[in-house]
CHARMM-style PDB file with segment names, atoms N, HN, CA, C and O in Angstrom:
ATOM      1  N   UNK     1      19.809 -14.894  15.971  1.00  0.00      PROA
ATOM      2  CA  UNK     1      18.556 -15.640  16.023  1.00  0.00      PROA
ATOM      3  C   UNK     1      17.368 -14.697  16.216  1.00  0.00      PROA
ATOM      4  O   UNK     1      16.341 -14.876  15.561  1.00  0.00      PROA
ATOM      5  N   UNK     2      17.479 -13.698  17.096  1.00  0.00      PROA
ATOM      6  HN  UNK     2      18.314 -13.552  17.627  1.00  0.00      PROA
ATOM      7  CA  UNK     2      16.365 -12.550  17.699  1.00  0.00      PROA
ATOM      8  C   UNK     2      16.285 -12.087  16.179  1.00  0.00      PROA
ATOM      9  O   UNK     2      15.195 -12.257  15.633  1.00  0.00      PROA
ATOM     10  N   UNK     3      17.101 -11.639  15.587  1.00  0.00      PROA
ATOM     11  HN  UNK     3      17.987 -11.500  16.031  1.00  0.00      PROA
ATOM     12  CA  UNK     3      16.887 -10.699  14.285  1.00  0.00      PROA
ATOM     13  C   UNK     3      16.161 -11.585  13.088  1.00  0.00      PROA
ATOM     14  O   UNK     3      15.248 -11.005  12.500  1.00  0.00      PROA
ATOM     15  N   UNK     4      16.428 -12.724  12.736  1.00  0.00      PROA
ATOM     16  HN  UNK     4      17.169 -13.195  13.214  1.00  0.00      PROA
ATOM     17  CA  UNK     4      16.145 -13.667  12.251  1.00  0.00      PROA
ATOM     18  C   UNK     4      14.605 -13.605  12.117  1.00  0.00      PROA
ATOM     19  O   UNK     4      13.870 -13.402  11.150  1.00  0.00      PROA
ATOM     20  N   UNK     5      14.333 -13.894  13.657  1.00  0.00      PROA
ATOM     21  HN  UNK     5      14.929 -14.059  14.443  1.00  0.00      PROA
ATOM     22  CA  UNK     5      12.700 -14.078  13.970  1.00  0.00      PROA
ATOM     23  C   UNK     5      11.629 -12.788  13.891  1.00  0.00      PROA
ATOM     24  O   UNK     5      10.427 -12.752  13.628  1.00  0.00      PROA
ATOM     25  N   UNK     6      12.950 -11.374  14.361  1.00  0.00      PROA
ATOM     26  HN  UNK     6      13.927 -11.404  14.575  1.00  0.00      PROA
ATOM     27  CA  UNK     6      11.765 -10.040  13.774  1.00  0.00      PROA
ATOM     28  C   UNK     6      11.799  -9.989  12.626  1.00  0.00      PROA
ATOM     29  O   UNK     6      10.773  -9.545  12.109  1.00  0.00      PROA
ATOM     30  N   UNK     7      12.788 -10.343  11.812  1.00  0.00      PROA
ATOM     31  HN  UNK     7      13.621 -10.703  12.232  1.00  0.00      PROA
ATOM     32  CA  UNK     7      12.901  -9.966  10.068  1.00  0.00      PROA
ATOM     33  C   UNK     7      11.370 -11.215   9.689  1.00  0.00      PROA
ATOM     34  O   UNK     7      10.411 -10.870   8.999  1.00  0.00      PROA
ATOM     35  N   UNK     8      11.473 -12.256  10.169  1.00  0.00      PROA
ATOM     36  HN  UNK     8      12.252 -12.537  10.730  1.00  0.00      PROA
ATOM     37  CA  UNK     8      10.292 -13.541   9.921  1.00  0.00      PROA
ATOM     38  C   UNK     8       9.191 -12.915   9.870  1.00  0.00      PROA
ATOM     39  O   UNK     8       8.499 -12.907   8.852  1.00  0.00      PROA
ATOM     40  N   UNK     9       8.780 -12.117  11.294  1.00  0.00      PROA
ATOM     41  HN  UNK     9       9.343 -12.124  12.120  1.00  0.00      PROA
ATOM     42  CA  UNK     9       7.957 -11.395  11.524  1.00  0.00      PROA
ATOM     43  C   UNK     9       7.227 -10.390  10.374  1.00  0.00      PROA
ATOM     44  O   UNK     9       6.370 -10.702   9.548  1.00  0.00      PROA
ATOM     45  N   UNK    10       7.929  -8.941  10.633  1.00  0.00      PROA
ATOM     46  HN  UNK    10       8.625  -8.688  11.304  1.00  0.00      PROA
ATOM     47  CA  UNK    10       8.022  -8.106   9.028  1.00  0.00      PROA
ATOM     48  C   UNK    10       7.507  -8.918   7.875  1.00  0.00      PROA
ATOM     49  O   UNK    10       6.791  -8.387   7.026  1.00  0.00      PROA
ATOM     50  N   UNK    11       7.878 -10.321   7.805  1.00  0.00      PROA
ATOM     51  HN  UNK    11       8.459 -10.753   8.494  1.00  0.00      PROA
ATOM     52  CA  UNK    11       7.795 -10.434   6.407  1.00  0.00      PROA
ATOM     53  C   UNK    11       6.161 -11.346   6.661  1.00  0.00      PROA
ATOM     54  O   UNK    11       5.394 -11.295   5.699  1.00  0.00      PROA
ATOM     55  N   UNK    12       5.733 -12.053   7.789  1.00  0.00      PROA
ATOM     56  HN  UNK    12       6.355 -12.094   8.571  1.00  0.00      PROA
ATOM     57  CA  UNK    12       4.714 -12.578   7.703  1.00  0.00      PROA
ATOM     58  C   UNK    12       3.228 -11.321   7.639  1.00  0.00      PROA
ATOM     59  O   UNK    12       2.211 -11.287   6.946  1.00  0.00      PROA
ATOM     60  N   UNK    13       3.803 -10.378   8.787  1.00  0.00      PROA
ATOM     61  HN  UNK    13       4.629 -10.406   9.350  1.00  0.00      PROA
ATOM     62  CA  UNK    13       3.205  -8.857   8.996  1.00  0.00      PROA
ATOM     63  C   UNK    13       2.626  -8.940   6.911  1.00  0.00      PROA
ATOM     64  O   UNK    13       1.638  -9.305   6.273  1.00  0.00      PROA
ATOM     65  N   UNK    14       3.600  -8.516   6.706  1.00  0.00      PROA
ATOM     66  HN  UNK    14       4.402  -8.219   7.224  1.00  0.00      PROA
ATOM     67  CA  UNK    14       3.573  -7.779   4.580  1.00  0.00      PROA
ATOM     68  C   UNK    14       2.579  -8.714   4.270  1.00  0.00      PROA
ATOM     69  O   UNK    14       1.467  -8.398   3.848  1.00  0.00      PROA
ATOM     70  N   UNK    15       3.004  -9.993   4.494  1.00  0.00      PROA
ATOM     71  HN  UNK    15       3.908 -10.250   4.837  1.00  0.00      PROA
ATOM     72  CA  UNK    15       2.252 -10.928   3.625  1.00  0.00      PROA
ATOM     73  C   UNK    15       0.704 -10.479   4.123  1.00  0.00      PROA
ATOM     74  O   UNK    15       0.004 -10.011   3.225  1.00  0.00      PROA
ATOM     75  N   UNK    16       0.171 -10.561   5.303  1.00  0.00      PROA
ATOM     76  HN  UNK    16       0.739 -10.941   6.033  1.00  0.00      PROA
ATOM     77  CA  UNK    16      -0.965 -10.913   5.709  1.00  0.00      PROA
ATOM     78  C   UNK    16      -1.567  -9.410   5.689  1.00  0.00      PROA
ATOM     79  O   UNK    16      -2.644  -9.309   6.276  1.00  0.00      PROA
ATOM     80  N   UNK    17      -1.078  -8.285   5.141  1.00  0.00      PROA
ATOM     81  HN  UNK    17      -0.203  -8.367   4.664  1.00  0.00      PROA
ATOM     82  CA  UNK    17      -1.638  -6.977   5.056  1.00  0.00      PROA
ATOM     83  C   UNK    17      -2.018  -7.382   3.388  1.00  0.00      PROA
ATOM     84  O   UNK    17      -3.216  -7.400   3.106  1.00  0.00      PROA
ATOM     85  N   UNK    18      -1.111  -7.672   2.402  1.00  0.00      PROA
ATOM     86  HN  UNK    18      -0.138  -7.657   2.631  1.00  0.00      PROA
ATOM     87  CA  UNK    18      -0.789  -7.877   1.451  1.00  0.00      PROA
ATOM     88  C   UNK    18      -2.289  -9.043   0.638  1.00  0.00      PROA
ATOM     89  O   UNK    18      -2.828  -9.013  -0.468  1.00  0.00      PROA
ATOM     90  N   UNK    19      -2.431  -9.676   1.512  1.00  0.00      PROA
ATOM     91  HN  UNK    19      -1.994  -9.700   2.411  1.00  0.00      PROA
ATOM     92  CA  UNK    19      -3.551 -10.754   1.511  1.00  0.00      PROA
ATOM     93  C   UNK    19      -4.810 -10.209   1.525  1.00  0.00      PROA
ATOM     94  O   UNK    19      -5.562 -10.505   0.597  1.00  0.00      PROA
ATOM     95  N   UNK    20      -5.208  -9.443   2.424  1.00  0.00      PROA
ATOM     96  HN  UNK    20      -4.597  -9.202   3.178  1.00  0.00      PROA
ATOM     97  CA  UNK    20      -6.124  -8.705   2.550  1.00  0.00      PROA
ATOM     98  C   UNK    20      -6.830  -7.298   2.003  1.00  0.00      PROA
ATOM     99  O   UNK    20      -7.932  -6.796   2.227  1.00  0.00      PROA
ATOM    100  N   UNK    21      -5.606  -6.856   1.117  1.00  0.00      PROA
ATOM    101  HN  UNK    21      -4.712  -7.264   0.935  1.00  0.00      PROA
ATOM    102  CA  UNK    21      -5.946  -5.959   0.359  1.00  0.00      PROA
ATOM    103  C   UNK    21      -5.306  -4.699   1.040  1.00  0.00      PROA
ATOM    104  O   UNK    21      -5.687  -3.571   0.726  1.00  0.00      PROA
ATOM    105  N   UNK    22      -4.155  -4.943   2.143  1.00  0.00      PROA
ATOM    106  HN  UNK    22      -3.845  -5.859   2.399  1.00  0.00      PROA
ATOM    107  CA  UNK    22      -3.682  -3.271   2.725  1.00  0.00      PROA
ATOM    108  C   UNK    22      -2.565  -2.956   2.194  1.00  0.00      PROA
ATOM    109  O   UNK    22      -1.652  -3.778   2.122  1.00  0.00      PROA
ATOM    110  N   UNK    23      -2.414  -1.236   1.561  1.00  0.00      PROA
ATOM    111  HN  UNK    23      -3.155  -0.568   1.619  1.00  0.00      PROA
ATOM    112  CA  UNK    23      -1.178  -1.048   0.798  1.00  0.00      PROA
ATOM    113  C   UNK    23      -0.367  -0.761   1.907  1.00  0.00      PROA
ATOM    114  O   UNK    23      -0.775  -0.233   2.942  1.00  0.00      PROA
ATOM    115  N   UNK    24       0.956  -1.166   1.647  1.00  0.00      PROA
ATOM    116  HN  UNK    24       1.287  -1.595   0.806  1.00  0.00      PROA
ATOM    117  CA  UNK    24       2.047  -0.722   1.894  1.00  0.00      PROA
ATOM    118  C   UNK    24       2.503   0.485   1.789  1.00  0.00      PROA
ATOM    119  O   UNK    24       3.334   0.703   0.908  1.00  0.00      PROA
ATOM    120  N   UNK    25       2.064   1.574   2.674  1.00  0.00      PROA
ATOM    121  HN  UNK    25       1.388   1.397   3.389  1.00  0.00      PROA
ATOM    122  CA  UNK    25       2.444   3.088   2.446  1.00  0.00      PROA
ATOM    123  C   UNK    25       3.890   3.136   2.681  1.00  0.00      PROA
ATOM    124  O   UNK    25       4.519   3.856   1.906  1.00  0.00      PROA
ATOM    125  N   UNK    26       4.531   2.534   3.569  1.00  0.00      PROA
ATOM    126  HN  UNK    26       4.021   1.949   4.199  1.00  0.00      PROA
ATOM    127  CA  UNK    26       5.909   2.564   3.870  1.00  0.00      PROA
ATOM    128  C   UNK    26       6.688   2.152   2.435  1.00  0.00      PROA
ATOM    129  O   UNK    26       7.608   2.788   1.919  1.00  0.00      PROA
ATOM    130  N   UNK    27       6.374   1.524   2.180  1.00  0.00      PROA
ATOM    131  HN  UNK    27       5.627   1.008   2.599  1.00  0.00      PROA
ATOM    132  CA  UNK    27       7.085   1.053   0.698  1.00  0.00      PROA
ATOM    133  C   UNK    27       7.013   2.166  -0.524  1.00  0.00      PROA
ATOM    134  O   UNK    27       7.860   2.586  -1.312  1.00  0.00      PROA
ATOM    135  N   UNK    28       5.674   2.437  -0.325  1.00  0.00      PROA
ATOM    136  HN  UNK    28       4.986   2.096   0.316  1.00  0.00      PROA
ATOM    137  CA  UNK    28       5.378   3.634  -1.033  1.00  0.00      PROA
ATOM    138  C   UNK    28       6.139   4.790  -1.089  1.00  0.00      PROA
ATOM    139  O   UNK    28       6.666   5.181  -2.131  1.00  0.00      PROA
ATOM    140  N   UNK    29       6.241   5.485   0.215  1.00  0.00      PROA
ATOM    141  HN  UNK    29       5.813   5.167   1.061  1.00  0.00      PROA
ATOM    142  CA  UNK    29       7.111   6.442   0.639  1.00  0.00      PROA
ATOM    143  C   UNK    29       8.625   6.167   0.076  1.00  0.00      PROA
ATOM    144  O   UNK    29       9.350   7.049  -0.383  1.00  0.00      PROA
ATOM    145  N   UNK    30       9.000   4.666   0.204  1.00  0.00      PROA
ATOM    146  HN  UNK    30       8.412   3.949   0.577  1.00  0.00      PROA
ATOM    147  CA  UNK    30      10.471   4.590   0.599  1.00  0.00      PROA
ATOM    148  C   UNK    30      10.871   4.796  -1.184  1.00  0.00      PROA
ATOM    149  O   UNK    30      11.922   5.339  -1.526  1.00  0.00      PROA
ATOM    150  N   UNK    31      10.038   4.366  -2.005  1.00  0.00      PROA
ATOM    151  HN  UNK    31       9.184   3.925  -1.727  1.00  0.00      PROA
ATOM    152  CA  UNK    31      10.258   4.204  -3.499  1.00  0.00      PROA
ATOM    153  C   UNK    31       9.977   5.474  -4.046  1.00  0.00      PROA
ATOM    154  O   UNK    31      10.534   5.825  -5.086  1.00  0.00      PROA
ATOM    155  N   UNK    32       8.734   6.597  -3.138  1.00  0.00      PROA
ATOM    156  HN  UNK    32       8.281   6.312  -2.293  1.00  0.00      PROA
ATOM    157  CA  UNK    32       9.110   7.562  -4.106  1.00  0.00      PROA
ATOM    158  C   UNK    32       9.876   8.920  -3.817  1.00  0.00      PROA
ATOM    159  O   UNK    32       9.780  10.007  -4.386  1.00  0.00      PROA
ATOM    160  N   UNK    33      10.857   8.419  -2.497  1.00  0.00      PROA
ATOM    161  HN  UNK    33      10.935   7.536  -2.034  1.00  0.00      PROA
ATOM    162  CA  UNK    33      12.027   9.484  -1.993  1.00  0.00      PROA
ATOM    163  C   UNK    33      13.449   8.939  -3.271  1.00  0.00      PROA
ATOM    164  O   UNK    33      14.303   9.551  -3.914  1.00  0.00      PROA
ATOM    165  N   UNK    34      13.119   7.752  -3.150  1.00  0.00      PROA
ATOM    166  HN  UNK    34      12.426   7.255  -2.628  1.00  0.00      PROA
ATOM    167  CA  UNK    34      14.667   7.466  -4.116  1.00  0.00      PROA
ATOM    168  C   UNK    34      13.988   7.655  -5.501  1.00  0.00      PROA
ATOM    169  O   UNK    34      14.367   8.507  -6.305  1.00  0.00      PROA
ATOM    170  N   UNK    35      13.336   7.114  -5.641  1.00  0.00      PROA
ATOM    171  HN  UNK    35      13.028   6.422  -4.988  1.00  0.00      PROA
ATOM    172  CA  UNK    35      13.029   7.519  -7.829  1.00  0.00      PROA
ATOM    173  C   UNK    35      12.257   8.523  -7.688  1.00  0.00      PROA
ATOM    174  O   UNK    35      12.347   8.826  -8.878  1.00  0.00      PROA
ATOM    175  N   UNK    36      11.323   9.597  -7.128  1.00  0.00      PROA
ATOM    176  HN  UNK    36      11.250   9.351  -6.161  1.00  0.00      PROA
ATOM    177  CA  UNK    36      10.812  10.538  -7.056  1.00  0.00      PROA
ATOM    178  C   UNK    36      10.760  11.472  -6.427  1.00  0.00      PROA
ATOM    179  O   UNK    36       9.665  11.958  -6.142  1.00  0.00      PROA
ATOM    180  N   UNK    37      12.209  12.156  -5.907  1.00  0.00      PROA
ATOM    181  HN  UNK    37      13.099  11.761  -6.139  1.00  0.00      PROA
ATOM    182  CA  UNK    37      12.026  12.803  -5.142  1.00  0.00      PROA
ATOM    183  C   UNK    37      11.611  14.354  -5.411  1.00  0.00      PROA
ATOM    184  O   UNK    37      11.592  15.109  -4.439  1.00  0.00      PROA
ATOM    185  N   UNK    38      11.335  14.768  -6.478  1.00  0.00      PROA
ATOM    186  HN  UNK    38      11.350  14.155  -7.268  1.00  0.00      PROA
ATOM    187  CA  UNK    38      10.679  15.906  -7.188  1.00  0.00      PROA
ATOM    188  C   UNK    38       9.604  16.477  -7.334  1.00  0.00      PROA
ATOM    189  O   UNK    38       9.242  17.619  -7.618  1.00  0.00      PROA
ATOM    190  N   UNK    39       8.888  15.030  -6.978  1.00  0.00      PROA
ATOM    191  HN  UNK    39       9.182  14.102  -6.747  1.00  0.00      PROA
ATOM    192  CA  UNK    39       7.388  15.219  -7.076  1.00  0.00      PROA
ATOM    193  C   UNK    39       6.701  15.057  -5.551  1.00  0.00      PROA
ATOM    194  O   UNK    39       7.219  14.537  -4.563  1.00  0.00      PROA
ATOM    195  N   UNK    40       5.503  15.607  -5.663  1.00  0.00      PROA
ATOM    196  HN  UNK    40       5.083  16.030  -6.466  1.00  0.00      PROA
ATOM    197  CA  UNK    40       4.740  15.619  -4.853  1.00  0.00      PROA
ATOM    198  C   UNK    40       4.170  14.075  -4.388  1.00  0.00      PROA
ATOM    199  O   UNK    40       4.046  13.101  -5.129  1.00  0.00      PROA
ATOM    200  N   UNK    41       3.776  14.181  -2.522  1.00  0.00      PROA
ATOM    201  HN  UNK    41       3.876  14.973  -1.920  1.00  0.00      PROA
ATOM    202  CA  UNK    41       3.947  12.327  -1.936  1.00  0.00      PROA
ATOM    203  C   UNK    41       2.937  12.615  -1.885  1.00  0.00      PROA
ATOM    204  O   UNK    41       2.526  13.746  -1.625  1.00  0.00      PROA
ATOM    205  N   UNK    42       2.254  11.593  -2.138  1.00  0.00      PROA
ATOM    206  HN  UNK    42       2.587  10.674  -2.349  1.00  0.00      PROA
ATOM    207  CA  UNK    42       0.654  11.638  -1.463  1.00  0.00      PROA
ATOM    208  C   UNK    42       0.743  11.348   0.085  1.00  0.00      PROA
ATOM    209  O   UNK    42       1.778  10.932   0.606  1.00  0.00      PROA
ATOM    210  N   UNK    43      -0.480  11.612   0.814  1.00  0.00      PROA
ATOM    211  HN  UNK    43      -1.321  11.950   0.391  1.00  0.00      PROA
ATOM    212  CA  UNK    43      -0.542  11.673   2.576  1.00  0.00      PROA
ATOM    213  C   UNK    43      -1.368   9.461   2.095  1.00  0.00      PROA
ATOM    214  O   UNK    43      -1.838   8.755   1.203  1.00  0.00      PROA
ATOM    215  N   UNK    44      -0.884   9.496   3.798  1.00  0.00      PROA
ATOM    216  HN  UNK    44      -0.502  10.070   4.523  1.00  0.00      PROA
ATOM    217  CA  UNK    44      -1.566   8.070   3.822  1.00  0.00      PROA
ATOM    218  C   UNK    44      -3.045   7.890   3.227  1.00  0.00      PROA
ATOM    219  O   UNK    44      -3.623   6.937   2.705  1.00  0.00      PROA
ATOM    220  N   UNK    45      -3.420   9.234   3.534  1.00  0.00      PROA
ATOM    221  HN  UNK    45      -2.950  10.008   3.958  1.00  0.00      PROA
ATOM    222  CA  UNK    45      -5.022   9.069   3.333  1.00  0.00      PROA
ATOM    223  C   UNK    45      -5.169   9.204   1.343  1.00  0.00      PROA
ATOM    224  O   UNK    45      -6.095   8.631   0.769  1.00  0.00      PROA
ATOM    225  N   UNK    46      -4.491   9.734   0.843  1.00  0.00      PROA
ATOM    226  HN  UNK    46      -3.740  10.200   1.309  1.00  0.00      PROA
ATOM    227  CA  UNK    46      -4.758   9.612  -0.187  1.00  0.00      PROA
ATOM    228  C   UNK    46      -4.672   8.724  -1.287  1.00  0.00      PROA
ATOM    229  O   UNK    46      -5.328   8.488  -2.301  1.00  0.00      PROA
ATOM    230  N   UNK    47      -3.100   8.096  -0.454  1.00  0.00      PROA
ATOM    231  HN  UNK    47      -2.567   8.288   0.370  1.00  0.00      PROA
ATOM    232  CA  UNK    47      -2.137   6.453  -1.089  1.00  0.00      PROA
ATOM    233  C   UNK    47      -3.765   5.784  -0.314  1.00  0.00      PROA
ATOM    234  O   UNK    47      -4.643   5.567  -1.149  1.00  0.00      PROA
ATOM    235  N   UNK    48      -3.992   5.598   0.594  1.00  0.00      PROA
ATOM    236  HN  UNK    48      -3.279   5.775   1.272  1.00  0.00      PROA
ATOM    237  CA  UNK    48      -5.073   4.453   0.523  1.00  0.00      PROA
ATOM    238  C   UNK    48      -6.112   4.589  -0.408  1.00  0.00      PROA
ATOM    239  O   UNK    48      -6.486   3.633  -1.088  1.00  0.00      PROA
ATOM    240  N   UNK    49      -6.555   5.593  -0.479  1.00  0.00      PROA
ATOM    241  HN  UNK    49      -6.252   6.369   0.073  1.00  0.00      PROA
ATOM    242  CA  UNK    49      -7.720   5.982  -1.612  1.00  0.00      PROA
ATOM    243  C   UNK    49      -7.655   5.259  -2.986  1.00  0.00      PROA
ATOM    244  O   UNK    49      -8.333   4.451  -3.621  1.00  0.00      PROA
ATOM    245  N   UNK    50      -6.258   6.100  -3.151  1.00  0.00      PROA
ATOM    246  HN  UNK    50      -5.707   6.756  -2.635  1.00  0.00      PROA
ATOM    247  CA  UNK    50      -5.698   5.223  -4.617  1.00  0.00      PROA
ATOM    248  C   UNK    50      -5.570   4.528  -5.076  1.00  0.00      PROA
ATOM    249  O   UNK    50      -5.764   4.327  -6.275  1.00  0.00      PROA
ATOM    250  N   UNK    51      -4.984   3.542  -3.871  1.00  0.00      PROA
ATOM    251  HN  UNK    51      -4.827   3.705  -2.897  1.00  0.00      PROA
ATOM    252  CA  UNK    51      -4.900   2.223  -4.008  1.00  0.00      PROA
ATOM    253  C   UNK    51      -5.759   1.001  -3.770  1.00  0.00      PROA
ATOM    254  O   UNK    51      -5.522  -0.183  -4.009  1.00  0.00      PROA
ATOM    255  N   UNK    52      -7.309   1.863  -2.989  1.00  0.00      PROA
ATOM    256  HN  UNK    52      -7.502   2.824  -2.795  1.00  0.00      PROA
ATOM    257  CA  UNK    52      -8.395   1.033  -3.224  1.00  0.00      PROA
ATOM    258  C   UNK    52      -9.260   1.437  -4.387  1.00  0.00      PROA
ATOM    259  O   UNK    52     -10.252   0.757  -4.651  1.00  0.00      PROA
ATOM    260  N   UNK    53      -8.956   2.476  -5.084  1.00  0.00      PROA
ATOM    261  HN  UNK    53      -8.150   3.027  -4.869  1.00  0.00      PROA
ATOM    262  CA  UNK    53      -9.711   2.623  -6.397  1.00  0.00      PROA
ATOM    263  C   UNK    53      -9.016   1.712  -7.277  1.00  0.00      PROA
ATOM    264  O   UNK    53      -9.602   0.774  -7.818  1.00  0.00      PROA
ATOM    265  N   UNK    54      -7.622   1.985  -7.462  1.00  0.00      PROA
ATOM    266  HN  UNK    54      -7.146   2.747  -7.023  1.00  0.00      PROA
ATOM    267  CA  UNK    54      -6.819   0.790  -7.980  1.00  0.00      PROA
ATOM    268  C   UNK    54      -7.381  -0.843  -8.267  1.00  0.00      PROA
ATOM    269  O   UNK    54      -7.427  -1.633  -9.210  1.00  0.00      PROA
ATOM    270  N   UNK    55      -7.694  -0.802  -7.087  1.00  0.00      PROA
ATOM    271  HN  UNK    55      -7.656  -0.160  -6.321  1.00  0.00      PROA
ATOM    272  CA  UNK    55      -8.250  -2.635  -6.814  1.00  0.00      PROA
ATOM    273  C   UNK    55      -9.240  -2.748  -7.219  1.00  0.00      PROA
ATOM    274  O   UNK    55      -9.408  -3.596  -8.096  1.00  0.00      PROA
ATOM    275  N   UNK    56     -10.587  -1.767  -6.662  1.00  0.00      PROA
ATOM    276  HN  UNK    56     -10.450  -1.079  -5.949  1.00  0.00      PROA
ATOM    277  CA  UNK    56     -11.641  -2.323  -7.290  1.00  0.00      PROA
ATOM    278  C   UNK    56     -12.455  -1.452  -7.912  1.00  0.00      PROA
ATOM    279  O   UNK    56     -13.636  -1.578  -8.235  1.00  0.00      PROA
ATOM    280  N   UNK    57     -11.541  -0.357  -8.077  1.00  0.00      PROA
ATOM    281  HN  UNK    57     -10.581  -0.255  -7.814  1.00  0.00      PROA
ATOM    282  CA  UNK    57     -12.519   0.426  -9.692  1.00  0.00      PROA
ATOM    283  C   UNK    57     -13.437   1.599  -8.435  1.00  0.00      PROA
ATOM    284  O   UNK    57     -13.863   1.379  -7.302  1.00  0.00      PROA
ATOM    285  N   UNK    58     -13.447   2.564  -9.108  1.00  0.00      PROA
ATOM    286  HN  UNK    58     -13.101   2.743 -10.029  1.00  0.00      PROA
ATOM    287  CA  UNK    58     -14.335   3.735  -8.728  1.00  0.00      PROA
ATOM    288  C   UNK    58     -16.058   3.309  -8.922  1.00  0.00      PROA
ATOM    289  O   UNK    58     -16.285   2.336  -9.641  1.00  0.00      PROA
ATOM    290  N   UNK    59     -17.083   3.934  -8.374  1.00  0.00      PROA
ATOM    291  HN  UNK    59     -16.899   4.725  -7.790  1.00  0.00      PROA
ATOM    292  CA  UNK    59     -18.439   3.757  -8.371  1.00  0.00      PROA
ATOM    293  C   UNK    59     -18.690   3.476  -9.579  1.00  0.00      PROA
ATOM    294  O   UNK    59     -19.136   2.476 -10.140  1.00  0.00      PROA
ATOM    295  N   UNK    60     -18.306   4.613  -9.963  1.00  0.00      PROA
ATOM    296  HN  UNK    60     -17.944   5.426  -9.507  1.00  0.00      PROA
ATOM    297  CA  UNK    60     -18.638   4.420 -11.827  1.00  0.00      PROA
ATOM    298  C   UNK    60     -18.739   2.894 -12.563  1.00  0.00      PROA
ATOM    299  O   UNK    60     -19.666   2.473 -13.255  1.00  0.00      PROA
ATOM    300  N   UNK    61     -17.773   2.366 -12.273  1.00  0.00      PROA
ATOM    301  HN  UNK    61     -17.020   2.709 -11.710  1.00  0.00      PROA
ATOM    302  CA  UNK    61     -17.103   0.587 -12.489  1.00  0.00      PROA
ATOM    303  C   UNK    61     -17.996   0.153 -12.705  1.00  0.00      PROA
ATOM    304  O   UNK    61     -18.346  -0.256 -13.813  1.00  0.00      PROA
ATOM    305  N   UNK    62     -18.790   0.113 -11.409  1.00  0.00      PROA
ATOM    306  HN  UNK    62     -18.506   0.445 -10.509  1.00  0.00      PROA
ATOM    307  CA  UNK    62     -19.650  -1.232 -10.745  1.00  0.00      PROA
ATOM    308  C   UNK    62     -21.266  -1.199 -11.447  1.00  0.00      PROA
ATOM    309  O   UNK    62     -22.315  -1.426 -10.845  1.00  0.00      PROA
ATOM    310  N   UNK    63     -21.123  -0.894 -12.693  1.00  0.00      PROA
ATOM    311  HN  UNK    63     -20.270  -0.710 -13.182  1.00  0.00      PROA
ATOM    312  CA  UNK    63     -22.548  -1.003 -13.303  1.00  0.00      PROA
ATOM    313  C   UNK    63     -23.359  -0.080 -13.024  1.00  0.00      PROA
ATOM    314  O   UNK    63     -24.323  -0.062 -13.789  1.00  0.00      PROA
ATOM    315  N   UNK    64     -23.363   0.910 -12.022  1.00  0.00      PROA
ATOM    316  HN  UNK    64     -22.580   0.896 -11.401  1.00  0.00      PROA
ATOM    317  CA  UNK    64     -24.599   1.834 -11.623  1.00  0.00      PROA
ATOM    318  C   UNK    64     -25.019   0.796 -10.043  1.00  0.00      PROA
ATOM    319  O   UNK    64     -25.822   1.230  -9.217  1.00  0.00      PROA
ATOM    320  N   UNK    65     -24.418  -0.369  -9.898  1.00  0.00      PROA
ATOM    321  HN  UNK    65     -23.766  -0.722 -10.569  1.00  0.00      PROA
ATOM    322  CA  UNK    65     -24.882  -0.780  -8.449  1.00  0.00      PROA
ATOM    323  C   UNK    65     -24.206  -0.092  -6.937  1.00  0.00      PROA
ATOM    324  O   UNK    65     -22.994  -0.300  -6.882  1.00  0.00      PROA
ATOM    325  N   UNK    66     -24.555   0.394  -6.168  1.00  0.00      PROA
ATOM    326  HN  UNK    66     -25.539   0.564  -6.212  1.00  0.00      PROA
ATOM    327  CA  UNK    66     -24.092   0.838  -4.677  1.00  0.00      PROA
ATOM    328  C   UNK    66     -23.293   1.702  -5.130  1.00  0.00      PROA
ATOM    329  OT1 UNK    66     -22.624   2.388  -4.359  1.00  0.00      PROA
TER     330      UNK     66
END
């Protein structure tokens, strides 16, 4: 039952990072030790970078605004 309710947890945790726009670096990591382990990991700071250019486009994007 205890395991049940932390696994519940974890998964409400994902969702509500997931909702808001926060990557999953752990996932990140975990996918590119098994299919990539050859290549170079990015640091947290850079997987976030990426993955907020990802979402909403570099300065450039946004018309010349901000």
């Amino acid at each position: 039952m205890f395991d049940e309710l932390v696994q519940a947890g974890r998964y409400l945790g994902q969702s509500m990072r997931l909702m808001v726009g926060l990557p999953e670096y752990d996932t990140y990591v975990a996918h590119h030790e098994r299919i990539h382990p050859d290549q170079p990991m990015m640091s947290y700071e850079e997987f976030f970078r990426e993955r907020q250019e990802a979402r909403y486009g570099g300065a450039g994007k946004r018309g010349g605004c901000c």
